[in-house]
KOLKOLTOR-911223 format. One record per residue (C-alpha): residue in one letter; x, y, z. Coordinates in pm, whole numbers, plus 50000, padded with zeros to 5 digits. Example, Ala and Ser with C-alpha at 12.3 -4.5 7.8 and 13.67 -1.06 7.14 Angstrom:
<sites>
A512304955050780/S513674989450714/
</sites>
This chain:
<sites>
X467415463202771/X467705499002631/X471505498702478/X472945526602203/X474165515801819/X475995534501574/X475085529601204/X475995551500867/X473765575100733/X470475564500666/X470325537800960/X472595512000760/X474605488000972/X478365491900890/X478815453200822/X476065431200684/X474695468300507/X471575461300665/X468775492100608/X467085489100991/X463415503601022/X463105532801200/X459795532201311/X460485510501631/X459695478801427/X461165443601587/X464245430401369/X465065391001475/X468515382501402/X469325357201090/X471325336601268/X470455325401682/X474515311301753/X476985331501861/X478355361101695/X474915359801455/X472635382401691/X471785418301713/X474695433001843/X474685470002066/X476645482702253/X477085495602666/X478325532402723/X481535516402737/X481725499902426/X480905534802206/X484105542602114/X485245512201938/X482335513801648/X481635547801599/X479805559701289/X477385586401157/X474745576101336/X474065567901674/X470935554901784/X469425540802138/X468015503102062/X466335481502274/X467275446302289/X465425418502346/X466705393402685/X468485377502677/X470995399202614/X474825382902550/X478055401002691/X480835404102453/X484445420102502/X483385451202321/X479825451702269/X476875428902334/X473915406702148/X470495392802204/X468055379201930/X466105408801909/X466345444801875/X464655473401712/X466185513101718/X464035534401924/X465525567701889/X468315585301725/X470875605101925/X470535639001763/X473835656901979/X475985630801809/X478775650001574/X481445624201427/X482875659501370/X483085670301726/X484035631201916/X487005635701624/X488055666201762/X488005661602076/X490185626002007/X492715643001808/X493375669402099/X493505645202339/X496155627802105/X497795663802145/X497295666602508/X498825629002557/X501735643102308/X502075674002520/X503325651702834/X506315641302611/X506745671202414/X507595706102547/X506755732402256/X503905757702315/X502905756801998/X500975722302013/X499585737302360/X498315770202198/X496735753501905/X492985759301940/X491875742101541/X492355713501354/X494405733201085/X496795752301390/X497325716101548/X498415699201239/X500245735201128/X502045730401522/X502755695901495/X504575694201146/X506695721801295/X508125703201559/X511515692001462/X511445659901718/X514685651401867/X514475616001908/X511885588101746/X510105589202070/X508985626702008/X508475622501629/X505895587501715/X503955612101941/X504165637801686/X503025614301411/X500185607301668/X498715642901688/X499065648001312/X497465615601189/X494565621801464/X493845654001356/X493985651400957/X491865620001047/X489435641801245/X489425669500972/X487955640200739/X485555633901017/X486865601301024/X486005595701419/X486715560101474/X490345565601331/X491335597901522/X489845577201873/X491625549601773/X495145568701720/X494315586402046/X494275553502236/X497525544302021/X499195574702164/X498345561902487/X500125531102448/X503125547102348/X502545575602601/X502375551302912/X504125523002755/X501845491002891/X498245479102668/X496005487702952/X496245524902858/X494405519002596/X491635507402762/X491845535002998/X491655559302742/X488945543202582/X487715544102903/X488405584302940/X486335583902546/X483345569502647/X483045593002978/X483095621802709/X480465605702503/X478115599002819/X479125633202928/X478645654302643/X475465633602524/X474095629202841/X473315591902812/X472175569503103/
</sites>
């Protein structure tokens, strides 16, 4: 099964600081119970482990479902995604954060901001006139500063937060990690 995996720089998994081959080489997992395999993720799943690096992997069957990602005993990296920019998938998150804020907040500022520094310049600002407007405006700042650090799985993250707030029930957070992972298929054009 042919499944996508983000890793820091240098094809090092984020948790067990694993160094994975990247010459298509077969990597068994240490451990065969649950939770101990090779773990990947569906389109869906990209925006809840994003990193510097993501990378299309093919996993062996057969192949485990999991809330958020999935795992078989097997799996070796077949390609790296070259379009994917932490910097950009940031971005994008921390304007959607603005564009969530925007549907509370009337000020054209936030709408006219086109950068990182003009968003974060609109949003601090904003005098907000009830807790409400300054959450939401907490929301855009903390997203963008984030994204500015290139810090993409925080600024997706507070985007989804905003959500919550936004729409005021825990499903819109899955919907707008929903609304993420379109963009990533979109702009990366993965199957």
């Amino acid at each position: 099964m042919i499944a996508y995996k983000f890793l820091e720089r240098g094809a090092i998994a984020p948790f067990t600081r694993f160094a994975w081959p990247t010459d298509g080489r077969w990597i068994d997992a240490r451990e065969s119970g649950d939770g101990g395999g090779i773990h990947a993720c569906r389109a869906r799943d990209l925006p809840y482990w994003v990193s510097d690096e993501l990378w299309r992997v093919e996993l062996s069957d057969p192949v485990r479902e999991r809330e958020a990602q999935i795992e078989a005993a097997r799996g070796r990296l077949v390609i790296r995604v070259a379009e994917w920019n932490p910097r950009d998938f940031a971005a994008a998150c921390a304007f959607r954060a603005r564009d969530l804020a925007l549907q509370a907040l009337a000020d054209d500022t936030l709408a006219q901001a086109s950068t990182l520094d003009e968003l974060i310049a609109a949003a601090r600002s904003i005098s907000a006139a009830d807790r409400f407007e300054a959450e939401m405006i907490g929301y855009i700042v903390d997203a963008a500063v984030r994204a500015k650090e290139a810090h993409a799985g925080s600024a997706s993250h507070t985007a989804a937060v905003a959500a919550v707030a936004l729409h005021g029930t825990e499903a819109a957070f899955e919907e707008e990690r929903a609304w993420q992972a379109k963009l990533l298929v979109d702009s990366l054009k993965l199957a």
